[in-house]
N, C-alpha and C positions, 0 to 999 in steps of 0.2 A: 776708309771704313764708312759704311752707310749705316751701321746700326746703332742703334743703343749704347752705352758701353756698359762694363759688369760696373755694378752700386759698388764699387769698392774701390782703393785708394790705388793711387800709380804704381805704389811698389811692386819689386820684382814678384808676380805672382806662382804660385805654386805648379806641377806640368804634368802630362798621362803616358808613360808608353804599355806596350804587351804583358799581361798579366802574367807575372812571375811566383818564385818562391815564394810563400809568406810565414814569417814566424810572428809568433804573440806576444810581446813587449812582456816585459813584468811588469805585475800590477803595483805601481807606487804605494796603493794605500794597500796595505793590509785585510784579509778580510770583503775584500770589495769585489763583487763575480762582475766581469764584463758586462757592460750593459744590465748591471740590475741598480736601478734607483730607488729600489726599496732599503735600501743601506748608506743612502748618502750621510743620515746624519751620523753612523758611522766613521765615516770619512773622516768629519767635520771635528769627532771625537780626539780622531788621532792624531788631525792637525793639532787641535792644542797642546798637545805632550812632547811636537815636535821642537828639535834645541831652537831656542830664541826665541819662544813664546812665553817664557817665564816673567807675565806682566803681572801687577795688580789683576785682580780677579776682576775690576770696573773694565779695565782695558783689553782684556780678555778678544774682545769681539767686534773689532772696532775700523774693520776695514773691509769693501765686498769682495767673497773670493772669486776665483778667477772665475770665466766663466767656461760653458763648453764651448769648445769651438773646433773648427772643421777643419781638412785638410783639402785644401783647396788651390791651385791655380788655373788662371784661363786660359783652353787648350793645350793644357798640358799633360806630363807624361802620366799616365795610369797609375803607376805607384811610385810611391815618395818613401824612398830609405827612412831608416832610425838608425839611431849609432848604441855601440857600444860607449858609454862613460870612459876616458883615458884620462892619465894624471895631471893633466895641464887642457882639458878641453873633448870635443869631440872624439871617440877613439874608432877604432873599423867600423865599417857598416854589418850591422847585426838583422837585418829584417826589410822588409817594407808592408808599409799598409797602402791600398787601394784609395782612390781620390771619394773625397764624401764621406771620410770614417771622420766619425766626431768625437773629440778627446776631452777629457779634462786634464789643463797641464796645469805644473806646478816649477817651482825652480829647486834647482840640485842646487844644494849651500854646501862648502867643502871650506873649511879654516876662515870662514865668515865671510865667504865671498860668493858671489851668485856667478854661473856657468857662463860665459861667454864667450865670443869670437873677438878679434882685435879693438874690432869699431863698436863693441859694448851691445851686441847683438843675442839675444840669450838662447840657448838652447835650452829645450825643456822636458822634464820628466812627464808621463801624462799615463791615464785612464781611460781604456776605449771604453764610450757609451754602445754606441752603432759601427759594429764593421760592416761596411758597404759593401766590403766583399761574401757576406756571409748573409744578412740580410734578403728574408725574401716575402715579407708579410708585413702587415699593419701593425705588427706588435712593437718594427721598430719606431714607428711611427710615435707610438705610446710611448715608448722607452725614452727615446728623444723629449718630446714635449714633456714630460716630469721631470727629464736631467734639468732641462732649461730652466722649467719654472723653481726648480728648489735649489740652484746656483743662485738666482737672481735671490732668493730670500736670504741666502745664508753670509753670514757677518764670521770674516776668522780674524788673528792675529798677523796672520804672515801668508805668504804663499809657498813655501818651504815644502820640498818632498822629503820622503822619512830617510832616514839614512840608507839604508838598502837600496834604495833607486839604481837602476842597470843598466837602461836605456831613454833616450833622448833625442827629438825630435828639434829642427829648427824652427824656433816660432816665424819664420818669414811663409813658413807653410803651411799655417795655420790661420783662422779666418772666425771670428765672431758671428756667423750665421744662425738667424734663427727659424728658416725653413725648415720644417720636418721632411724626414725622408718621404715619397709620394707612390703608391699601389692602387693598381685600380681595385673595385670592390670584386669579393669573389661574384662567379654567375656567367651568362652568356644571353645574349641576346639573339633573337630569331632572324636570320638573314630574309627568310621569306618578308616578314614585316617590314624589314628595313627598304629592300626594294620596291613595295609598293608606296616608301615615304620618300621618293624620289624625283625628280621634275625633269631629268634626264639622263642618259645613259650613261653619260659619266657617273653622274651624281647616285645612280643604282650604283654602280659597281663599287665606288667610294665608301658607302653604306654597307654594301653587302660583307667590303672586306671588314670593316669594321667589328661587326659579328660576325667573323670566323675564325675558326680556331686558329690561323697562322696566328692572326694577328692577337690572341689571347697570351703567346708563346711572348710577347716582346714585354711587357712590365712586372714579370715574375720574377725578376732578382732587379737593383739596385746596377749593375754596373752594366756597361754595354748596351746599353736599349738607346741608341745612336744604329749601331750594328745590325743587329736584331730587329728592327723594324724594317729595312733595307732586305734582310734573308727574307721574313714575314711576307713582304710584296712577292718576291719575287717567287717562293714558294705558293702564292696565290697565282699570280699568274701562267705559271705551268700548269695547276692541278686545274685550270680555267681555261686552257686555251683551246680547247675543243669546242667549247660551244658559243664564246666569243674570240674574235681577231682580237691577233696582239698589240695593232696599234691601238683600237682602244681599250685594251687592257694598261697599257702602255700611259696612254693620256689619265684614265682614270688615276694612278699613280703619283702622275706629276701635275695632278689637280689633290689628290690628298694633301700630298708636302705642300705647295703651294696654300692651303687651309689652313692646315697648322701652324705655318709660320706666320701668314696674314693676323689669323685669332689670339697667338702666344705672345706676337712681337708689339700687339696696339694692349690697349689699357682695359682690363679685362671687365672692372666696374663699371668701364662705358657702354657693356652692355649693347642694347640692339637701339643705341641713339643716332641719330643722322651722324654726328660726329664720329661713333665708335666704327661706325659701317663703312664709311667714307675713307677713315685711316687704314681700315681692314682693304679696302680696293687700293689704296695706294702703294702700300706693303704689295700686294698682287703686281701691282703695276711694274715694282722695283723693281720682281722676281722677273717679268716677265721681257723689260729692257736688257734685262744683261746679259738673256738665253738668244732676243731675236736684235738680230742689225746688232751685238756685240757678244761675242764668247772668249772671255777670258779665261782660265786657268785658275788664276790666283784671285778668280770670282768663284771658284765653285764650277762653272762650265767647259762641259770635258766637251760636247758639243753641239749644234747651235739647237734650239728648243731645249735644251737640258735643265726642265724646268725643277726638276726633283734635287740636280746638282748645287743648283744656283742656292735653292729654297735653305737646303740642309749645309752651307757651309758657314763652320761655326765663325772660321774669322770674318764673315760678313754678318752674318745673322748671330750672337753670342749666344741666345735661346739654347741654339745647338751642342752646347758645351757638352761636356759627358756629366759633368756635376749636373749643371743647372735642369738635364732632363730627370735627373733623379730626386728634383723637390719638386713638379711640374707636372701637368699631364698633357705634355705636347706631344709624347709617345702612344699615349693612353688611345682603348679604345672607345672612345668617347663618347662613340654617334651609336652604342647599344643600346638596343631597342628597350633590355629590360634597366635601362639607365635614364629611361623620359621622364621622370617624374622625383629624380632623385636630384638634390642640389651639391655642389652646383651643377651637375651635366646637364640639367633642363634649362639653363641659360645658354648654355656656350654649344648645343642642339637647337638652341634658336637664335645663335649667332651666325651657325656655319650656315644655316636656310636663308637666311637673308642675306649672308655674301657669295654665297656658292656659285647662283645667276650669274651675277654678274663677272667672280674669279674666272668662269671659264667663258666668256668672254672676251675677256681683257686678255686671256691666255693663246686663243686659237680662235676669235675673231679677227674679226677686220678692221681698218683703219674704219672704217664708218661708225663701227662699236666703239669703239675710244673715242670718237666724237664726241655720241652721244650720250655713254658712262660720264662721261667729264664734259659739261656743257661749256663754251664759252672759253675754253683754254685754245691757244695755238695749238696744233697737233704737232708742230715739230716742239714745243715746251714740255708734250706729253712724252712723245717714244723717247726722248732723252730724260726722261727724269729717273735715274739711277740709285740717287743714293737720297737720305734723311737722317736725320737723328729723334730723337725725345730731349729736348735742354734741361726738363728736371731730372734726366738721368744720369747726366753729363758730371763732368769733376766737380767736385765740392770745394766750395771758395766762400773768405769770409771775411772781406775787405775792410769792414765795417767794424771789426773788432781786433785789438792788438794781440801780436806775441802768440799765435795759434801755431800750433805743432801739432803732426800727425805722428803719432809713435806707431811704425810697424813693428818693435818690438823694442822693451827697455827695460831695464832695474831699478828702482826705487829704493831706498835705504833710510829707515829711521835706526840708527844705533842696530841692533841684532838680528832686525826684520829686515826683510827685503820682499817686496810685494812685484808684481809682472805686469806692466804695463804696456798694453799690448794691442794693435788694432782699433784705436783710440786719438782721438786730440786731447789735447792739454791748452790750457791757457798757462805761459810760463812766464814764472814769478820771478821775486830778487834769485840773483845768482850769491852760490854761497859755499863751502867745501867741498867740492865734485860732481856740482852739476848745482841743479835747479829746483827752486819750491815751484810746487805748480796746484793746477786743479784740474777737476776734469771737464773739457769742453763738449757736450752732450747736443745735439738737437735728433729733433725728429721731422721729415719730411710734410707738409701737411700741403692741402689743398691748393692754400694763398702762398705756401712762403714754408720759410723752414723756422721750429718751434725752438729759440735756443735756450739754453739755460745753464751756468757754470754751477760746479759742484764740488766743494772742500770735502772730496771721501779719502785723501788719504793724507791727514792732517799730522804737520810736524814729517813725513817721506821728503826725500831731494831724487829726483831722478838724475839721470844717468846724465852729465854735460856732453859727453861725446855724442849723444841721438839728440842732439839739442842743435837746432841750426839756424833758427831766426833769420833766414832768408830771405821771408817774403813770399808772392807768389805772384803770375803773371796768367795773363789771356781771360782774366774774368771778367762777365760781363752780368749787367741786369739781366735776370732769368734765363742767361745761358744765350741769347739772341743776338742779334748784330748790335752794336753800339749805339750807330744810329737810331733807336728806337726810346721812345721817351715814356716814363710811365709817374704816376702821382707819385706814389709810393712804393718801394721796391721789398719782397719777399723772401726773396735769394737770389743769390749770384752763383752764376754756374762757368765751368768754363767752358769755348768753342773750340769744335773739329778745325784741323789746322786746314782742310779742305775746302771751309765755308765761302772763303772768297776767290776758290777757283770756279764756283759757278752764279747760278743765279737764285735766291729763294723764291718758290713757288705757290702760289696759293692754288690749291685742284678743289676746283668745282664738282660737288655731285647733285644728283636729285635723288633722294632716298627715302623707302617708306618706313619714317620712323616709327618703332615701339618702343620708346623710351629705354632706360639703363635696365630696369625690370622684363626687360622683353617680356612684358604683360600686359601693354597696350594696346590700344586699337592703332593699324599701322594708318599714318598719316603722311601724305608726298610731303617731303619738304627739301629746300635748298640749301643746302650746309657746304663751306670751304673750309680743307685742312690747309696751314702753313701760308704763310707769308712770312715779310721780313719780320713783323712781331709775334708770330702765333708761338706761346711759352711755353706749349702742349707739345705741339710737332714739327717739324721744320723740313719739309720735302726741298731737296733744291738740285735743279736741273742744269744740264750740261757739264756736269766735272767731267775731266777725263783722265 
């Protein structure tokens, strides 16, 4: 794997196949219309009247409730069953919902015990915010971002669904995401303008499609625009090939995808700096080793130039997930004309101008062009440079502090409460009648380092001893980097591709005219290198096979 990996924990993650039957869950809460957050504190109402909430009227509110969260796994199948409730567990499959629907769950309490599988795994009642599959505007977008923000405010007694609950989801399927769903804005842009913003003939055609209606047709619903963007081209290309050749209709294409993944796969804030520009040629570079002098299959390339296969296959590139295109606008039609001036498309519009040159160079130039793209590198260090990672994107490790657990999903239990913990670390405490006191172990990613900070929110709870493992954890390093590398003081520990030391890490040299992160500068040549053995940012490294 040369990419990135998904920001999310190792557990078995959630899958996609062909879009089936779909029936509508019962709504756990009473009262509550799909997707309206104008009635959450509704909800919130009904939670306290639920059995086992009968505290002190102080204690009332004294835990956060769950939150929304999504139905997610990587590269996986399209829709994810629901069950019917049976008397002892899961019962038939009653329904599925589409990947990307975001729920609010809760836990089924039946004779004072919360829903699980053997190994104390919960299954959960839940609440569609956003069905993905029915979504097709910015409204979900609204709808979403309000659920999120008034979960995060709201304090209940328990996590408890009402006794009517019907159906139930596995939480292993389920995902804490806070991306909202992603629509381009309504409009169209002028093909004629877009071609005259071109510097050549690829680079016309790429623009033109941009602003046509094929390509309008791929981010008007939530699911499939993986699919749809691949018909989009190729509906372009026929209603086009009269008055240009197919093969450069053909390369225009496989210079798109190769943009897209260059722009969505490097670090978006970096903008049009020598660094952001230089990672965006590398990405290029990756795409373009594994289509020439190597075509694999289980790269993406069906064969050899297959720059569009390579670009788009999600188990090299994760971008490509069916989920993560639908919080993103790596589908989007980006480079419209009537989108210059609107943010963010007027950076990532003068991101793709400053890498574009050179992507279709590095695509169907010459070895003399990969010379001089990359000054100062061996050229056999360049055409084998295949793979890379991000090390702050890498697994999450926290060596530096004890007793860390990751709960992909658990029970909690204060006497009649039972709270869902879920998606989450814990720092766990004394061991004690069935499991564990703990807290909650919280950071947040930042610039230098990761922000950590422990949190007593569910005080006097014992979670579940059976999701409790005190293992340990292995392969982690300072900043996710080779070992070998030394630093004053360390920010995170991340951990490394098992990959790392079947090659060599690479530092690529560019000369790039920088505009700073702002793409608002005046451009200025300068010499910028991604990746070596210690670059914490990126890590290109050449010759695995």
């Amino acid at each position: 794997m040369l990419h990135r990996l998904p920001r999310l924990s190792s557990r078995r993650l959630p899958h996609h196949l062909p879009h089936g039957p779909r029936g509508l869950p019962h709504r756990p809460f009473p009262g509550l219309a799909s997707g309206s957050p104008r009635v959450w504190s509704k909800v919130c109402l009904a939670a306290l009247l639920l059995p086992g909430a009968l505290l002190p009227a102080a204690a009332r509110a004294d835990i956060p409730a769950t939150p929304v969260m999504t139905l997610y796994e990587f590269n996986g199948p399209l829709q994810v069953p629901y069950y019917h409730i049976g008397p002892d567990g899961p019962g038939a499959r009653a329904g599925s919902l589409a990947q990307g629907t975001s729920v609010i769950p809760c836990l089924v309490v039946r004779n004072g015990r919360a829903l699980t599988d053997a190994q104390g795994t919960p299954y959960v009642g839940f609440e569609i915010v956003v069905d993905a599959a029915k979504a097709t505007d910015g409204s979900a977008t609204d709808t979403f971002r309000r659920a999120v923000a008034e979960r995060k405010r709201l304090r209940v007694p328990n996590h408890h669904c009402p006794d009517d609950t019907r159906h139930v989801l596995s939480i292993r399927d389920l995902y804490a995401l806070e991306k909202a769903p992603f629509f381009d804005p309504p409009g169209r842009g002028d093909p004629a303008i877009a071609e005259g913003d071109g510097t050549s003939d690829l680079d016309r055609l790429v623009r033109r499609f941009h602003n046509s209606p094929q390509c309008a047709t791929v981010n008007r619903q939530l699911t499939g625009r993986h699919e749809r963007l691949a018909t989009a081209w190729d509906t372009f290309i026929a209603d086009n090939a009269a008055r240009v050749d197919k093969t450069t209709l053909a390369r225009a294409k496989h210079l798109d995808y190769a943009m897209r993944t260059a722009i969505f796969e490097g670090h978006l804030d970096r903008g049009c700096s020598a660094y952001g520009a230089c990672e965006r040629n590398t990405v290029v570079l990756s795409v373009r080793n594994r289509a020439v002098g190597q075509c694999l299959l289980r790269q993406g390339c069906r064969f050899p130039g297959d720059f569009q296969g390579v670009a788009s296959a999600t188990s090299q590139y994760n971008i490509w997930d069916a989920y993560l295109t639908q919080i993103s606008g790596l589908t989007a039609c980006y480079l419209r004309t009537d989108l210059s001036g609107l943010s963010p498309y007027d950076r990532i519009q003068a991101m793709y101008s400053q890498t574009v040159g050179d992507a279709e160079r590095i695509l169907y130039g010459s070895d003399t062009d990969l010379q001089a793209l990359f000054p100062g590198n061996v050229l056999a260090d360049v055409t084998e440079l295949r793979h890379y990672y991000h090390p702050p994107a890498m697994g999450k490790c926290f060596p530096e502090h004890d007793r860390i657990e990751y709960m992909s999903g658990a029970v909690a239990t204060r006497g009649r409460d039972h709270a869902l913990i879920a998606n989450t670390r814990i720092q766990v405490g004394d061991a004690t009648d069935g499991g564990y006191r703990f807290k909650e172990f919280r950071f947040e990613q930042e610039a230098t380092g990761d922000r950590i900070r422990v949190e007593d929110n569910y005080p006097g709870f014992v979670v579940d001893g059976r999701k409790v493992r005190l293992g340990g954890g292995g392969g982690c390093t300072a900043y996710g980097v080779s070992n070998g590398c030394r630093f004053d003081s360390v920010g995170r520990y991340r951990r490394t591709p098992g990959w790392l030391t079947a090659g060599r890490p690479l530092a690529l040299n560019c000369r790039i005219q920088d505009r700073g992160e702002s793409c608002r500068g005046n451009a200025r040549l300068t010499s910028v290198s991604v990746g070596g053995a210690c670059d914490i940012e990126m890590m290109p490294v050449t010759g695995v096979h």
